[in-house]
MARDRENTI-501938 format. One record per residue (C-alpha): chain; x, y, z. Coordinates in steps of 0.25 Angstrom, whole numbers, m for minus. Layout:
> A	X	Y	Z
...
//
This chain:
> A	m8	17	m24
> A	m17	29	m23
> A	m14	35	m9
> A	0	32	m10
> A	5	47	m12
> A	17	44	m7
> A	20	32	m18
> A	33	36	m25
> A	37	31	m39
> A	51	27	m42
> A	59	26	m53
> A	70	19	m48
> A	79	17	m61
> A	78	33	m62
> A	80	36	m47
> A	67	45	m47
> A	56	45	m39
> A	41	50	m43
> A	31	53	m30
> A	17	49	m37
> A	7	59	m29
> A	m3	60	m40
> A	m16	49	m41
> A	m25	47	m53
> A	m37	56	m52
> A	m50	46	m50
> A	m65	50	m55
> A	m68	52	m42
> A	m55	63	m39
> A	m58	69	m53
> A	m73	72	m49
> A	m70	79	m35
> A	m60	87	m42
> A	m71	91	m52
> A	m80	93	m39
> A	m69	103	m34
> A	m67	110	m46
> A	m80	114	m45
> A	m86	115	m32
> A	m79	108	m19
> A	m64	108	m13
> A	m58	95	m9
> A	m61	98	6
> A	m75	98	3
> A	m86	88	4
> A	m95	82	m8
> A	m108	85	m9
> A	m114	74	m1
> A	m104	76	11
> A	m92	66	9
> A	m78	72	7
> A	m75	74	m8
> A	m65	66	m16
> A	m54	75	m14
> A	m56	78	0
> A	m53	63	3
> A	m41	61	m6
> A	m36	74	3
> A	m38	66	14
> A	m32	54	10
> A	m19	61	6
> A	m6	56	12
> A	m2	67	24
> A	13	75	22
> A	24	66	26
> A	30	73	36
> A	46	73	41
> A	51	59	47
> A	48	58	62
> A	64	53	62
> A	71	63	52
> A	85	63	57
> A	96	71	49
> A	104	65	39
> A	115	56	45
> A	108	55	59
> A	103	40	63
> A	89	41	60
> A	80	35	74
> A	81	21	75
> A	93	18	64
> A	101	8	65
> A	115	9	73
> A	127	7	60
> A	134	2	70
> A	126	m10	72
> A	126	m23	62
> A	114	m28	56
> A	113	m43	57
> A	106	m52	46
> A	93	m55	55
> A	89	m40	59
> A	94	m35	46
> A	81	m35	40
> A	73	m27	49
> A	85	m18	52
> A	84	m14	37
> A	69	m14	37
> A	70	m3	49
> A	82	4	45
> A	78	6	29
> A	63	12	34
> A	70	20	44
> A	78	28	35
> A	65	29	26
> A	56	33	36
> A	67	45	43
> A	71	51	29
> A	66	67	28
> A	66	67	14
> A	51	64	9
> A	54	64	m6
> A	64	54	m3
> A	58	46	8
> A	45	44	m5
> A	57	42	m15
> A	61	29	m6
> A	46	23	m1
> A	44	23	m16
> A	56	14	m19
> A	54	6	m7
> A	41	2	m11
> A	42	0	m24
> A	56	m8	m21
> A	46	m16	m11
> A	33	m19	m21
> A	44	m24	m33
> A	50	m34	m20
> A	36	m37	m13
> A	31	m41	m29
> A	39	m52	m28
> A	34	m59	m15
> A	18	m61	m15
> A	18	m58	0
> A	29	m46	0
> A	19	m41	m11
> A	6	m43	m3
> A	13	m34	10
> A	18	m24	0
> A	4	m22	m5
> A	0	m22	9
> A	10	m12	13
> A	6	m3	1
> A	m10	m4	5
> A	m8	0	18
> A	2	14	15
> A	m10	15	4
> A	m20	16	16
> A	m12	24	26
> A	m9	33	15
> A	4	36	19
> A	10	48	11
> A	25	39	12
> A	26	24	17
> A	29	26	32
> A	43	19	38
> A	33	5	41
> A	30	4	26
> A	44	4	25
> A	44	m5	34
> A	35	m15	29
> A	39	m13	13
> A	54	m17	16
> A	47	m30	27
> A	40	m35	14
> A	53	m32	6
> A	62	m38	15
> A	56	m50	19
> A	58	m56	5
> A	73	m52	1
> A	80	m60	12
> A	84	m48	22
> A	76	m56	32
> A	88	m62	45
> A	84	m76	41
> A	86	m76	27
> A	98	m66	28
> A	104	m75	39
> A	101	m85	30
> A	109	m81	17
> A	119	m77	27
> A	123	m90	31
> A	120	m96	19
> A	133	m86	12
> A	123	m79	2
> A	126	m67	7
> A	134	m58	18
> A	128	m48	26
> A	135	m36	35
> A	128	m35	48
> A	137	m22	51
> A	134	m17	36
> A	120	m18	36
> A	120	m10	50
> A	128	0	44
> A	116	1	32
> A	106	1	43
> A	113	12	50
> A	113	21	37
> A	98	18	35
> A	96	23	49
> A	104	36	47
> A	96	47	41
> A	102	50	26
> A	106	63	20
> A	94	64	9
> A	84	59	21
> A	88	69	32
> A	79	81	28
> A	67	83	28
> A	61	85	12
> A	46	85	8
> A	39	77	m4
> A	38	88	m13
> A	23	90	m18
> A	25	83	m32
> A	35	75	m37
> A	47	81	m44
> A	55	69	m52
> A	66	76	m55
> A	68	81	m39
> A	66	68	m35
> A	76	61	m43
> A	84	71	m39
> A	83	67	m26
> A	84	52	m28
> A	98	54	m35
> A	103	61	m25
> A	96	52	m13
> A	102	39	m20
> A	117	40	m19
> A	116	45	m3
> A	107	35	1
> A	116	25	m8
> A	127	28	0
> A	121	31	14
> A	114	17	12
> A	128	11	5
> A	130	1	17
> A	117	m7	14
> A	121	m11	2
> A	133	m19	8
> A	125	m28	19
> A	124	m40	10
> A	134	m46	1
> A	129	m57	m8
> A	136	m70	m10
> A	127	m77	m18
> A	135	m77	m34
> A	127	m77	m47
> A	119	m89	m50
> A	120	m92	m34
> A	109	m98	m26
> A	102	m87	m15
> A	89	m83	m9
> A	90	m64	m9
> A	97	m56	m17
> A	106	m51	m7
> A	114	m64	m9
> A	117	m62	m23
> A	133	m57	m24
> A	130	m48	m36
> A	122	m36	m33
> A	115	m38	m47
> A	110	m51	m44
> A	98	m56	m38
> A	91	m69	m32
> A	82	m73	m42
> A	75	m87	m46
> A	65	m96	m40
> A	66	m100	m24
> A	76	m107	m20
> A	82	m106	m32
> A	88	m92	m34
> A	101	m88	m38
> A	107	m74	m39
> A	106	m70	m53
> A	110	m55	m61
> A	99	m46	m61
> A	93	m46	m75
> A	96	m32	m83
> A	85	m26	m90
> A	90	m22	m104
> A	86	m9	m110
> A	71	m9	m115
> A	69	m23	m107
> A	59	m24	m95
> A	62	m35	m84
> A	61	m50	m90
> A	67	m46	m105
> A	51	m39	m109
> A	55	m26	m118
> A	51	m15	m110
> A	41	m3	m115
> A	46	2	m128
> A	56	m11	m130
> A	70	m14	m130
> A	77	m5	m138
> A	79	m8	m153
> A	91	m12	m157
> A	103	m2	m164
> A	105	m5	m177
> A	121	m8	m179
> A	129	2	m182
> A	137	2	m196
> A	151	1	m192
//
């Protein structure tokens, strides 16, 4: 999308992260630059009085994203976090996460970072919301509207929002929690999950700083960073892994994943019917569903004479 400066391209297999500021040039952009070249400046007007070209895209540039309002410290319980202390039951657990996850992305200093994460939350959000005709007409909503604003980073109720549509079809709801609950396809810690909502709502070590985007993207300085950003937020967020602990056995009968035993296994089939099955594995040169991928598979080795 054109205004979305802030639009961030990852590369999740790779860990690395490529910030997208540059848009194609139109007839329109090439001829006011041709105009400047020879007699007018951006800030000037055209001959019959309107704002040139340039002088509007100006205008319409995304403004500095400035320091977080809330910037704590690392280690200091950002404003409105969640008490560690206090269990999380199975009906407020969805808000709760909702809250505590766009909290901790709203109050982190590190610009770079902050991008480095809305990137993957939306792109994680757009491959969910395709799934779901309705989650994908929010999405698309969602994205119109941050288009319009022209937000130079999604704001925390984008975050909001994104993880309302992406939530509201993966069974984190209280009802259909409860519901696997009772039914014995799955466990949940109350007091674990408020231990996961405590850490979302303590500031982290890589967020407590405050750090600019840098004027152009560096590759290699940004997967720097996600390398080292990885394995402290892995741990810092370790207790969130270990809220839910499926029940559901390979072939079984469920309704989300979460109640899968295996954590390489997923609910998959038509409705009402889904079982939890392994997650298909790609083999070299093959794209998703067995099609060769660019280039093809690659050719057989010839045996070796013995």
């Amino acid at each position: 999308m054109r205004a979305m400066r802030w639009c961030v391209v990852v590369m999740l297999a790779l860990g690395t992260v490529a910030c997208k500021k540059s848009q194609p040039e139109t007839e329109v952009e090439a001829e006011g630059e041709a105009a400047e070249a020879s007699t007018e400046t951006p800030a000037e007007a055209t001959a019959d009085g309107e704002a040139s070209p340039e002088a509007s895209e100006e205008s319409a540039a995304p403004a500095e994203v400035a320091p977080p309002e809330n910037l704590k410290a690392a280690g200091e319980r950002l404003e409105g976090g969640h008490d560690p202390d206090v269990p999380v039951s199975a009906e407020e657990f969805q808000p709760k996460l909702i809250s505590s996850i766009c909290l901790a992305y709203d109050s982190c200093g590190n610009m770079e970072l902050k991008s480095a994460v809305a990137g993957t939350f939306f792109m994680a959000g757009m491959g969910m919301a395709s799934q779901d005709p309705e989650a994908l007409q929010r999405f698309q909503g969602l994205m119109a509207r941050i288009e319009e604003e022209n937000l130079a980073m999604p704001a925390r109720r984008d975050c909001e929002e994104l993880f309302e549509i992406v939530t509201a079809s993966t069974g984190v709801d209280g009802e259909s929690l409860s519901a696997s609950i009772k039914a014995g396809r799955v466990s949940y810690d109350a007091e674990v999950a408020g231990v996961c909502m405590g850490r979302l709502g303590t500031q982290s070590e890589i967020c407590g700083e405050y750090v600019p985007m840098g004027e152009e993207p560096d590759m290699q300085r940004l997967q720097a960073m996600m390398m080292t950003a990885g394995p402290v937020l892995q741990t810092l967020y370790e207790p969130c892994q270990k809220m839910f602990t499926g029940k559901v056995e390979n072939g079984g009968t469920c309704e989300h994943d979460y109640e899968c035993a295996e954590e390489r296994m997923v609910c998959m089939g038509e409705p009402g019917k889904q079982t939890c099955q392994p997650v298909p594995q790609m083999q070299p040169g093959m794209m998703p569903g067995g099609a060769p991928a660019p280039g093809g598979a690659p050719a057989p080795q010839a045996p070796q004479a013995p």
